[in-house]
N, C-alpha and C positions, 0 to 999 in steps of 0.2 A: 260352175264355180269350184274352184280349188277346195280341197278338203281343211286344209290349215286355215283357212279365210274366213272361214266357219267357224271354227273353232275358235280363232282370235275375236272373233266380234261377238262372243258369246261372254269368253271370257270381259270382252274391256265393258260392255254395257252390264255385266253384274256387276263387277269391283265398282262400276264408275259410278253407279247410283244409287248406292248402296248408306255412304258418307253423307249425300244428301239428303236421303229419306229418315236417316236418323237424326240429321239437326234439325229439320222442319217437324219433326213426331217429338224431341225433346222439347223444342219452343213451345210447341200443342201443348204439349204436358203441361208443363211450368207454368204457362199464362192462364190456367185452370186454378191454380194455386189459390187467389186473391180471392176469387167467385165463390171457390169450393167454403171457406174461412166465412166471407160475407153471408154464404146463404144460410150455412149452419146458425152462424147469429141468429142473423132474421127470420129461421125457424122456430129457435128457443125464445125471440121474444112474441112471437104472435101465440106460441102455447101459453106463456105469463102473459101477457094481456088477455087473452080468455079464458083463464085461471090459473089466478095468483100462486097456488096453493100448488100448482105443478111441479113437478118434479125436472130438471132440465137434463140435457144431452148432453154431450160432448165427445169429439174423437179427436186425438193429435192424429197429427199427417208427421211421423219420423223420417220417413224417407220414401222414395219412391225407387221407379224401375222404366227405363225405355231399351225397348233392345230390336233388330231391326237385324233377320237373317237373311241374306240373298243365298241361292244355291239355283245353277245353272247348268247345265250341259247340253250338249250337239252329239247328232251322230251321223255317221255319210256311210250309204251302202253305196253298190254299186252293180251291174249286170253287166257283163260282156257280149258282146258280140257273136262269139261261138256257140255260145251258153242259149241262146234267144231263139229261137223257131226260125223266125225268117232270116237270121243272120246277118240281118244289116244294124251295122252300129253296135250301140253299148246303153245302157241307162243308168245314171245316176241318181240316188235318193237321199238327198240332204235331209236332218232334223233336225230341232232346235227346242228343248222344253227348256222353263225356266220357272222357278218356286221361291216366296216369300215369304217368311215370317214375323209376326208383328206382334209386341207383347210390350202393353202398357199397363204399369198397375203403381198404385198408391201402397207404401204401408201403415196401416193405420190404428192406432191402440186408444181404445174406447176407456173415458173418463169414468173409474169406478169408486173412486174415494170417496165416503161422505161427505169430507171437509173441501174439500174440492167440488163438490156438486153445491154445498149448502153455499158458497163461495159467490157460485153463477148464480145461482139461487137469487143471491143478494143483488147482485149486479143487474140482472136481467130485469128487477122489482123498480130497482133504484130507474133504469131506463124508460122502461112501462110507465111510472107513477114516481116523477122526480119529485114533488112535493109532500110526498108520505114524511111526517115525523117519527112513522116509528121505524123505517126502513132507515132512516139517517142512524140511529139511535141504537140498530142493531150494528149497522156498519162502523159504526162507534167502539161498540163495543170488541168486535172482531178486532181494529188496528191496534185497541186498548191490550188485550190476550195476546197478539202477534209481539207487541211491542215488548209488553215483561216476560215475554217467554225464551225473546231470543236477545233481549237487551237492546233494542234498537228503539229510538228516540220518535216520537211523531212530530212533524212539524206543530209548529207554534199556533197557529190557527186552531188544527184538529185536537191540540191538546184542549186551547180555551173550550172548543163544544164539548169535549170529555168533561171538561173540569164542571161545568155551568150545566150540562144535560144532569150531573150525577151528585149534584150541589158538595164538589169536595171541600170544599171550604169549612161545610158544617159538619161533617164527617171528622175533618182535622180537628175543628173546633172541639168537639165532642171530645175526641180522643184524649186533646189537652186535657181537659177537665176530669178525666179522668185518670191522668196521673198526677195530675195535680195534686188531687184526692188522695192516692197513694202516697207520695210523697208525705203528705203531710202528717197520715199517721201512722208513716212509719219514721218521719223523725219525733213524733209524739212519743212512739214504745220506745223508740233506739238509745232517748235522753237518761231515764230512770234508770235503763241498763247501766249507762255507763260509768252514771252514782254509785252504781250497786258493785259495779266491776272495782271500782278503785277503793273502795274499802272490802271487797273481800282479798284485793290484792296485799294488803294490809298485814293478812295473816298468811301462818304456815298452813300449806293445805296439800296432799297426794292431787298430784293433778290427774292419774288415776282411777281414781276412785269418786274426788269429792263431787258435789252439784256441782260446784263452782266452773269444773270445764263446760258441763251442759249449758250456762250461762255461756259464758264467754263464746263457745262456738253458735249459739242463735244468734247473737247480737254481729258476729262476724257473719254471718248469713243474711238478715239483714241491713246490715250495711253494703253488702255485695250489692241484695235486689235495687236496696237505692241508689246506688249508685250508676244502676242501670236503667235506672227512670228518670234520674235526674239526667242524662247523656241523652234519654230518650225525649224527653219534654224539648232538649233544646235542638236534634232534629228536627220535632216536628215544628216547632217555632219556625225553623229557616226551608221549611217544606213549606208551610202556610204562608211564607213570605214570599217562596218561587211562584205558587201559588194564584196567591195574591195579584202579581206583577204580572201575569199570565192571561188572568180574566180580566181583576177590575178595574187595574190603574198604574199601566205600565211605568208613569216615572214618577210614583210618590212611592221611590224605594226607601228611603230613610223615615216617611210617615210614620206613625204609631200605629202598630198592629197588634190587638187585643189588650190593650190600655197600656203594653211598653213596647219598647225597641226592642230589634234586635239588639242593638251593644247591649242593652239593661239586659237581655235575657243572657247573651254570652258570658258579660260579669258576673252576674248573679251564679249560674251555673259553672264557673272557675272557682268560683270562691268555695260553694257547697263541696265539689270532689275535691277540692285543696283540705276541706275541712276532715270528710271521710278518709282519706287516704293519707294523709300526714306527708306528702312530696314535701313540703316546704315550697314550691314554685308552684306557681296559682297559673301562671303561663304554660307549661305544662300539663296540669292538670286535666286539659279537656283533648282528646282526642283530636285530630286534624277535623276538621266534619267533611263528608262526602262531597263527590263533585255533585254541582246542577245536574247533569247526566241520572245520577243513581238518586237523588233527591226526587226530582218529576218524578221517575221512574217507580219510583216508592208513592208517590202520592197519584200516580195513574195505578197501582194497584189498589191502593186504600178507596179508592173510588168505584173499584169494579166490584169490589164484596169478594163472593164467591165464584166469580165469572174469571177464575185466573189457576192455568195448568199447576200442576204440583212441583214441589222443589225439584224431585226428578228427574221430571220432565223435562228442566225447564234447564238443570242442568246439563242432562245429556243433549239439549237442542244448541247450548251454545258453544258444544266445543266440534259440532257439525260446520263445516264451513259452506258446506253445499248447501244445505236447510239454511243458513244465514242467509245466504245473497238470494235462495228464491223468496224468504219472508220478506225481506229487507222492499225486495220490486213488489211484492204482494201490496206492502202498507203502502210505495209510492203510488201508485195506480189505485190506491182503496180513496186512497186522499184525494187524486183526479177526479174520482167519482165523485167524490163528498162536491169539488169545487168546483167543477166545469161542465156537472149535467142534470143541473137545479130547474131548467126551464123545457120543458119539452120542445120535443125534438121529431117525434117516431110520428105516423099517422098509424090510426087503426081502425079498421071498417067493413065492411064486406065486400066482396068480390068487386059488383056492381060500385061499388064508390074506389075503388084505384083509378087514378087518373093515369091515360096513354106516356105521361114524359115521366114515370116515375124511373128512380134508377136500381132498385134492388126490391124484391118484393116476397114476405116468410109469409109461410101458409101453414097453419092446421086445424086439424075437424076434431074439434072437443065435442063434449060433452049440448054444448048449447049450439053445435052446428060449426060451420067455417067459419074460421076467424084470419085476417089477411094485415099485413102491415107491410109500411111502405116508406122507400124514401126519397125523397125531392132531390134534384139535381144540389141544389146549395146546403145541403146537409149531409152530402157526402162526405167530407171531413168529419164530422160528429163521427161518422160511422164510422170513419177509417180507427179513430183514438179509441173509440169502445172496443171496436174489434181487439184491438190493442192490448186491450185492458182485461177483454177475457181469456186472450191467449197465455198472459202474467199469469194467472189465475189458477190456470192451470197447465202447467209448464210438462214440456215435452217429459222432460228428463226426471222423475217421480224420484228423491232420494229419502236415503234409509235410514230410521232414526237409532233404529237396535238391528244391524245387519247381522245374519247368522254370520257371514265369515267373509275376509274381506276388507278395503278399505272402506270406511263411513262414508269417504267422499268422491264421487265419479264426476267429472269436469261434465255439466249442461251445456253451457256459457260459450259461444264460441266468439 
């Protein structure tokens, strides 16, 4: 054989199969993908089915790697004739090595955030034990904190179990009656003053010096407070009215709420800052009031108590646009959870009790022994939308709420 003949067939079987082994080792890869996601689930929930109180996993997959080296060569001696002992002929020694190399790998960054674990946490409980009320009630709470922290609204469902879990109605109630109370005596003190203001205005006096300013400037003080309780009664009036229309009686919007209307509340409270302020336009008088948007929003805080981030916080979260759209999917998927996986779904058992047609199966050895869960061919979709639901949850792309330096915001989203 020719020494070029060699060498060519060396060369075309490395280039030639080289292209192929890396799209079939790329597909390898890739269709691992879905398995690698399903199994991690089904491991965090068979740790929460055999103790609730577990702490769960989690690793994004950011990116991976296939790469696929061929390196070849040939070599051809040769002996002469002359050269040889017996002198007949010649001998040729053709060679041909050839070398592969094969490098698959995942990159993968392990879920370390609290609020991101306590997240799965929730999820993986809610799956385990969909009828727990107090797992709804936490998750409640979480879309409740999500929502006033970055401004974003919960659906109309999840607000009614906010509103009804956390009885804000009586909360507003309460509150009313307690400026009400205000109000009242401080138009009690504000009256005397004012008797008092117009006959010392009556006389010459160092304004200076005399009481008479110390007067005058309390009574301008409060009329200020009242006047910021009166604006504030008639928020919460149309807060306990969104309220209202929300939990217990969506189209008795004009009904009587707390023995009057809103118009009666709105006139009434025109009138009183028409009174304190002297505009002469009672139309006027009252502030535009808030949109529905910041009104819910204000009475989904009044409901949470103390379960809601600080001004701070809560500012610097909403002029993040990154932290925006991952909260925003966070509460759509909290609320999935809330509506679409109330009835079980998972099986869990030992070893011995998975049956052969199952289609995905999590394992681990707690504390009380193996614990194994399992899922049925027609429950595969369940799986797929949870999976779904903890991948939101905690989102590849981790963004920064106080970045040392930098933009706040690096595109997740693709």
């Amino acid at each position: 054989m020719r020494p070029w003949i060699i060498l060519a067939l060396v060369a075309t079987v490395g280039t030639g199969c080289t292209h192929t082994a890396l799209e079939r080792r790329t597909v390898k890869q890739a269709s691992t993908l879905t398995d690698l996601q399903h199994q991690q689930v089904l491991d965090n929930l068979a740790a929460i089915a055999c103790n609730p109180e577990a702490l769960p996993w989690h690793v994004k997959l950011k990116g991976g790697l296939v790469q696929v080296a061929d390196q070849g060569s040939g070599t051809f001696g040769a002996e002469f004739g002359a050269i040889l002992e017996s002198g007949n002929g010649s001998k040729f020694i053709p060679g041909v090595s050839g070398q592969r190399g094969v490098v698959n790998q995942w990159d993968v960054d392990p879920t370390s955030e609290p609020e991101e674990l306590e997240l799965l946490r929730l999820a993986y409980r809610k799956a385990t034990d969909p009828a727990n009320p107090e797992v709804d009630a936490e998750i409640l709470k979480v879309i409740g904190g999500l929502s006033v922290r970055f401004d974003i609204l919960p659906k109309r469902e999840v607000r009614r179990q906010l509103f009804l879990k956390n009885d804000t109605l009586a909360i507003i109630t309460n509150r009313l009656s307690e400026v009400e109370a205000h109000i009242s005596k401080l138009q009690n003190d504000i009256t005397p003053k004012k008797d008092s203001e117009k006959k010392l205005n009556r006389d010459f006096f160092d304004p200076m010096t005399g009481p008479e300013v110390v007067a005058k400037k309390e009574l301008e003080d409060r009329t200020a407070v009242l006047r910021r309780l009166v604006q504030e009664r008639y928020e919460l009036t149309e807060v306990w009215e969104l309220v209202h229309k929300d939990t217990i009686a969506p189209a008795s919007v004009g009904s009587v709420r707390l023995g009057i209307t809103g118009a009666q509340v709105l006139e009434r409270t025109r009138h009183e800052l028409y009174t304190l302020d002297g505009t002469g336009d009672q139309k006027r008088a009252v502030n535009q009031p808030a949109g529905q948007k910041t009104l819910l929003l204000a009475a989904i805080e009044m409901s949470l108590g103390s379960y809601v981030p600080s001004q701070e916080l809560r500012e610097a979260s909403q002029r993040n646009v990154g932290l925006i759209a991952q909260a925003e999917d966070k509460i759509r998927k909290l609320e999935d959870l809330l509506e679409k996986f109330n009835t079980p779904w998972l099986a869990c058992g030992k070893k011995h009790d998975v049956p052969k047609c199952a289609c995905y199966i999590g394992r681990h050895r707690g504390c009380t022994g193996d614990c194994h869960v399992w899922v049925m061919p027609d429950q595969l979709g369940t799986l797929r939308e949870f999976t779904l639901i903890v991948l939101a949850l905690a989102p590849i792309e981790k963004q920064e709420l106080f970045p040392s330096r930098g933009a706040a915001f690096s595109p997740s989203f693709r």
